[in-house]
C-alpha angles and dihedrals in degrees: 000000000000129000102259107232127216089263098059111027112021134061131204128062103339126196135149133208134202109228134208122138113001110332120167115225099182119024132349143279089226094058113122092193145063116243111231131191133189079225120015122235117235117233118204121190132204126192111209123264084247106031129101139254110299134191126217128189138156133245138203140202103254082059094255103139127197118202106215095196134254131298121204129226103303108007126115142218137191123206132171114240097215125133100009144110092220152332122233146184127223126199137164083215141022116287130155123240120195115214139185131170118217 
Protein backbone atom coordinates (compact mmCIF):
# COMPACT_ATOMS: atom_id res chain seq x y z
CA UNK A 1 0.00 0.00 0.00
CA UNK A 2 1.50 3.46 -0.88
CA UNK A 3 0.94 6.88 0.88
CA UNK A 4 -1.72 8.64 -1.62
CA UNK A 5 -0.28 12.24 -2.54
CA UNK A 6 -2.17 15.32 -3.09
CA UNK A 7 -2.04 14.71 -6.79
CA UNK A 8 -3.78 11.35 -6.84
CA UNK A 9 -6.17 10.99 -3.90
CA UNK A 10 -7.15 14.41 -2.46
CA UNK A 11 -8.80 17.23 -3.74
CA UNK A 12 -8.67 20.68 -2.74
CA UNK A 13 -5.47 23.15 -2.74
CA UNK A 14 -2.36 20.55 -2.70
CA UNK A 15 1.52 21.48 -1.74
CA UNK A 16 4.08 19.79 -0.34
CA UNK A 17 7.00 20.85 1.65
CA UNK A 18 10.53 19.24 2.44
CA UNK A 19 11.15 19.40 5.96
CA UNK A 20 13.99 19.58 7.90
CA UNK A 21 14.22 21.90 11.02
CA UNK A 22 10.71 24.01 11.74
CA UNK A 23 8.97 24.49 8.70
CA UNK A 24 5.33 25.72 8.77
CA UNK A 25 3.08 23.96 6.58
CA UNK A 26 0.11 25.84 7.23
CA UNK A 27 0.41 29.42 8.54
CA UNK A 28 3.44 31.46 9.89
CA UNK A 29 5.30 31.97 12.61
CA UNK A 30 5.04 35.84 11.99
CA UNK A 31 1.31 35.88 12.08
CA UNK A 32 -0.17 38.38 14.98
CA UNK A 33 -3.40 37.02 14.67
CA UNK A 34 -5.32 34.19 15.00
CA UNK A 35 -6.93 32.83 11.76
CA UNK A 36 -10.82 32.22 12.26
CA UNK A 37 -13.32 30.48 10.13
CA UNK A 38 -17.51 30.19 10.31
CA UNK A 39 -16.51 26.43 9.59
CA UNK A 40 -13.10 25.35 10.03
CA UNK A 41 -10.85 23.43 6.83
CA UNK A 42 -9.56 20.52 7.50
CA UNK A 43 -5.96 20.08 6.87
CA UNK A 44 -4.64 16.37 6.22
CA UNK A 45 -1.39 15.69 6.12
CA UNK A 46 0.56 12.94 4.51
CA UNK A 47 4.46 12.08 5.17
CA UNK A 48 5.90 10.65 2.37
CA UNK A 49 6.27 6.60 1.90
CA UNK A 50 9.65 7.28 2.13
CA UNK A 51 9.93 10.02 4.19
CA UNK A 52 10.94 10.17 8.05
CA UNK A 53 9.36 10.72 11.28
CA UNK A 54 8.00 13.73 11.39
CA UNK A 55 6.50 15.91 14.18
CA UNK A 56 3.48 18.22 13.83
CA UNK A 57 2.15 20.78 16.33
CA UNK A 58 0.14 23.80 16.25
CA UNK A 59 0.90 27.63 17.11
CA UNK A 60 -0.95 30.58 18.07
CA UNK A 61 -0.66 33.99 18.02
CA UNK A 62 -0.05 34.79 21.38
CA UNK A 63 3.40 32.16 20.78
CA UNK A 64 1.72 28.96 22.94
CA UNK A 65 2.68 25.97 20.88
CA UNK A 66 1.04 22.32 21.07
CA UNK A 67 3.07 19.44 19.84
CA UNK A 68 0.58 16.97 18.23
CA UNK A 69 2.84 14.21 18.18
CA UNK A 70 4.88 12.39 15.30
CA UNK A 71 3.77 10.59 12.36
CA UNK A 72 6.12 7.85 10.64
CA UNK A 73 6.91 7.35 7.04
CA UNK A 74 3.57 6.89 5.49
CA UNK A 75 1.03 7.55 8.00
CA UNK A 76 -1.56 10.48 7.95
CA UNK A 77 -3.14 12.71 10.03
CA UNK A 78 -6.13 15.25 9.75
CA UNK A 79 -6.44 18.31 11.90
CA UNK A 80 -9.03 21.51 11.77
CA UNK A 81 -7.30 24.86 11.31
CA UNK A 82 -9.60 26.87 13.42
CA UNK A 83 -8.55 29.23 15.89
CA UNK A 84 -4.50 29.36 15.11
CA UNK A 85 -1.86 31.38 13.79
CA UNK A 86 -0.21 28.32 12.03
CA UNK A 87 0.55 24.53 11.75
CA UNK A 88 4.35 23.11 11.44
CA UNK A 89 6.49 20.10 10.98
CA UNK A 90 9.43 19.34 12.69
CA UNK A 91 11.91 17.07 11.65
CA UNK A 92 15.89 16.22 12.65
CA UNK A 93 16.21 15.40 8.54
CA UNK A 94 14.65 16.12 5.46
CA UNK A 95 11.40 14.41 4.87
CA UNK A 96 8.36 15.49 2.55
CA UNK A 97 5.18 16.07 3.80
CA UNK A 98 2.10 16.27 1.31
CA UNK A 99 -0.49 18.62 2.26
CA UNK A 100 -4.03 19.74 1.08
CA UNK A 101 -6.65 22.04 2.80
CA UNK A 102 -10.47 21.14 2.42
Amino acid sequence: MSTPTPETAWGGPAWTVKVRGRRYVWGSAGMTTDVDFATAPLLHLANDGAGEPVTIGTRTAAGATTDLGTIQAGECLTLPVNHLAGVYAESAVDSLLHCVLR
